[in-house]
C-alpha positions as a Markdown table, in Angstrom:
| # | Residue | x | y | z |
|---|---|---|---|---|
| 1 | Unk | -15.7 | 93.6 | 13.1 |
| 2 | Unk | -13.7 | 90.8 | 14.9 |
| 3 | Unk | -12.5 | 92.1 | 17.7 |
| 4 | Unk | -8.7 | 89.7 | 17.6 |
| 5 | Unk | -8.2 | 91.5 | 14.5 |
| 6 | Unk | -9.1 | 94.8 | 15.9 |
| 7 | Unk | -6.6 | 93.9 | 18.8 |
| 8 | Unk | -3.8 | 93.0 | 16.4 |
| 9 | Unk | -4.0 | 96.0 | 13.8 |
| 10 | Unk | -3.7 | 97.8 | 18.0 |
| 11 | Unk | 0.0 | 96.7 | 18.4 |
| 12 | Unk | 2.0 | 99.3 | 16.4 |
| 13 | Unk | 5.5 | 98.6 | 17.7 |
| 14 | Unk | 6.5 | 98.8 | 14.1 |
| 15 | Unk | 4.0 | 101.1 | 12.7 |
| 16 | Unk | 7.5 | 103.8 | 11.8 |
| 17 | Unk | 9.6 | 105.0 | 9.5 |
| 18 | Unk | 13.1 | 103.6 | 9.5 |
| 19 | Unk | 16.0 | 106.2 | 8.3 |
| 20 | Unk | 19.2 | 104.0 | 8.2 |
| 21 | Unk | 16.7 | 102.0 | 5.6 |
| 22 | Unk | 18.4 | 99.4 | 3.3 |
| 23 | Unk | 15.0 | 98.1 | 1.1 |
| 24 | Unk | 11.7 | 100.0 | 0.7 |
| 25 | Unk | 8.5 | 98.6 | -0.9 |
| 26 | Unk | 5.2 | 100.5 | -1.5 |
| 27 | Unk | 2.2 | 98.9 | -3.2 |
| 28 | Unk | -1.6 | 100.3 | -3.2 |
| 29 | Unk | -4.5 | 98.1 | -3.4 |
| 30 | Unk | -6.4 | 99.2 | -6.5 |
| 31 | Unk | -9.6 | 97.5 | -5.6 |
| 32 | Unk | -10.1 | 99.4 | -2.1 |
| 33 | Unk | -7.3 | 102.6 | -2.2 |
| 34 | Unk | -5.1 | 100.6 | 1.2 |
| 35 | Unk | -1.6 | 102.0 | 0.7 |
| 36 | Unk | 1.1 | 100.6 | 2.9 |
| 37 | Unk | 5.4 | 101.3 | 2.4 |
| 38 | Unk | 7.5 | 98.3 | 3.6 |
| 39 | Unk | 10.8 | 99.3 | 4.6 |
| 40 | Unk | 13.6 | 97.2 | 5.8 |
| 41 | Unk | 17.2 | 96.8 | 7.2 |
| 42 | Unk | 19.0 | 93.4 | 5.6 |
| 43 | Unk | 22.1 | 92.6 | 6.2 |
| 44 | Unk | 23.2 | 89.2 | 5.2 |
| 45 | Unk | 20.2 | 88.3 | 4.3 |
| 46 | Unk | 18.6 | 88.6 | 7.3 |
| 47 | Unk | 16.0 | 90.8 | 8.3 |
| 48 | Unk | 17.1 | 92.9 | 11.0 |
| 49 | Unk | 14.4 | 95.5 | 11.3 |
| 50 | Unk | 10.8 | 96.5 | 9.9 |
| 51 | Unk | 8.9 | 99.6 | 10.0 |
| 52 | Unk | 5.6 | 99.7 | 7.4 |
| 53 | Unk | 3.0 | 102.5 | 7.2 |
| 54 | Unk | 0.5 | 103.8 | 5.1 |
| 55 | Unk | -3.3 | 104.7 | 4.4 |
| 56 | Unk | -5.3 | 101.3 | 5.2 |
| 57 | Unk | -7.9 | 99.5 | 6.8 |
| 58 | Unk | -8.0 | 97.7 | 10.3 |
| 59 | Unk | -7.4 | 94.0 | 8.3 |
| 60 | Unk | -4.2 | 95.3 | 6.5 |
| 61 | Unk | -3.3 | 97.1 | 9.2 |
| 62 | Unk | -3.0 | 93.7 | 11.5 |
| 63 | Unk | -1.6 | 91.4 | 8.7 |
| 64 | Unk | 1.6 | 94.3 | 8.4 |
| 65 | Unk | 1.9 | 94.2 | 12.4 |
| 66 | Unk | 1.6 | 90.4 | 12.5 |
| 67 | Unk | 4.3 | 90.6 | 9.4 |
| 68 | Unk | 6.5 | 92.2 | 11.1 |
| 69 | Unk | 7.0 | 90.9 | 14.3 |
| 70 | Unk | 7.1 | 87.5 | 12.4 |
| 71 | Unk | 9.8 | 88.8 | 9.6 |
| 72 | Unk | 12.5 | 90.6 | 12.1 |
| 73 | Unk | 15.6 | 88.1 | 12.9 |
| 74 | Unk | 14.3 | 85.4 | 10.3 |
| 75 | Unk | 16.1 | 85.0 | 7.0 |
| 76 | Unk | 14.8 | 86.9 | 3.7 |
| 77 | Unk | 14.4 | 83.0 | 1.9 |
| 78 | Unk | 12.2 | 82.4 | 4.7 |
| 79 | Unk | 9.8 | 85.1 | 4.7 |
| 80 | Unk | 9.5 | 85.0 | 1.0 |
| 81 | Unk | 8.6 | 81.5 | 1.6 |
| 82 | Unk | 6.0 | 82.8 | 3.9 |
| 83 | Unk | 4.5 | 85.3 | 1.3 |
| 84 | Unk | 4.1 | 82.6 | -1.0 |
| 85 | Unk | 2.5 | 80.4 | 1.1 |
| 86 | Unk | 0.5 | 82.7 | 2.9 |
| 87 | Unk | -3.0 | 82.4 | 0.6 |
| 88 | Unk | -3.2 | 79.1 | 1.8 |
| 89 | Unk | -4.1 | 80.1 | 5.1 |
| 90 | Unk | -7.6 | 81.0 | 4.1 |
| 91 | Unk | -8.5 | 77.2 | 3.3 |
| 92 | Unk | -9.1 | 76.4 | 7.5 |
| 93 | Unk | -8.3 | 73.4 | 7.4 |
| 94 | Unk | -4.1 | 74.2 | 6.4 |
| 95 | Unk | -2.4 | 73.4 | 8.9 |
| 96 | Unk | 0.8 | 75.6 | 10.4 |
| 97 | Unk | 3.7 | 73.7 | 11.4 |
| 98 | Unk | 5.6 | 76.6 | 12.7 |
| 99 | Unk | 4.8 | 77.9 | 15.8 |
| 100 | Unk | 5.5 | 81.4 | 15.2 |
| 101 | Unk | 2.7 | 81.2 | 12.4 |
| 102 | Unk | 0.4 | 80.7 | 14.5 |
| 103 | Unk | -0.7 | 84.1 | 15.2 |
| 104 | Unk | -1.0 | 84.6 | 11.3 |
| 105 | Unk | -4.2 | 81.9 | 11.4 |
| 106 | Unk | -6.0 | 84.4 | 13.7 |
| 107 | Unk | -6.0 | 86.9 | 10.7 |
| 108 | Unk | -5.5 | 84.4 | 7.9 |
| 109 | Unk | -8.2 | 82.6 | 7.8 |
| 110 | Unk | -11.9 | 81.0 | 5.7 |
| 111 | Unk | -14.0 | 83.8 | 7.8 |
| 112 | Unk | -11.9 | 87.4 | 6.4 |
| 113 | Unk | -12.0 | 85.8 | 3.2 |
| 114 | Unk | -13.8 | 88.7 | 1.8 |
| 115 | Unk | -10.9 | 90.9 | 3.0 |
| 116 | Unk | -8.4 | 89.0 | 1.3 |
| 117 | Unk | -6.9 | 91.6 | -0.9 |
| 118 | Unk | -6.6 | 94.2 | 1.9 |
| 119 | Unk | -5.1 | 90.8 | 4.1 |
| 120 | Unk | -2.7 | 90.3 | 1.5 |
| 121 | Unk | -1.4 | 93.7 | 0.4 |
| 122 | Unk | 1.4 | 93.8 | 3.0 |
| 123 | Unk | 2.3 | 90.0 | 1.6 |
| 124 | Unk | 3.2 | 91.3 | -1.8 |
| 125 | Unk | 4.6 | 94.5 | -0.6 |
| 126 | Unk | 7.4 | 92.2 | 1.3 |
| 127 | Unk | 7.6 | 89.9 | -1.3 |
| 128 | Unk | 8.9 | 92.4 | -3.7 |
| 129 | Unk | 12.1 | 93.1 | -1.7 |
| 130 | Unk | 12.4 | 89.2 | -0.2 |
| 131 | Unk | 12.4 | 87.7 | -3.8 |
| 132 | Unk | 15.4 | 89.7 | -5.2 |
């Protein structure tokens, strides 16, 4: 176990449920049982808040606390940006132009490879609200 990711999956600032909610998104990885809920306030299509939980492992644990502090105050065309390009980040050699990415590539990279699905799960869970 990588102890970086073991420190990131550790910051649960937004590991909660938020009531005054305006999109929710819940996905289950079918290859490993993860679960994790997305939910969201948007207002003018901005992200202003994110609160996720679920039933996971460590890896999808960290990529939804990474995700989050990276999607609050950036615009929803952004971060569904993000989610596409996100797989990408596995090949080492992509490189991130934004700063604020950077974190991601501690996570996101040729070495969890095998954890890619579980890596990925909060990805498509925001995608499904950011793409509407």
């Amino acid at each position: 176990m990588d102890l970086e990711v073991l420190k990131i999956a550790a910051d649960t600032d937004n590991n909660r449920n938020i009531t005054k909610r305006t999109h929710v998104s819940k996905l289950k990885n079918s290859l490993c049982g993860d679960e994790i809920q997305i939910e969201l306030i948007i207002q003018n299509k901005k992200i202003l808040d994110f609160g996720y939980q679920g039933k996971s492992c460590v890896y999808c644990q960290a990529s939804a606390s990474l995700l989050s502090k990276i999607s609050i105050n950036n615009q929803k065309e952004k971060i569904n940006n993000l989610c596409d390009e996100a797989e990408f980040y596995f090949d080492d050699n992509y490189k991130v132009s934004d700063k604020k990415l950077y974190p991601l590539k501690k996570l996101i990279r040729g070495k969890n490879i095998n954890k890619k699905d579980c890596i990925m799960l909060p990805f498509k869970t925001l995608k499904m609200i950011v793409s509407s």
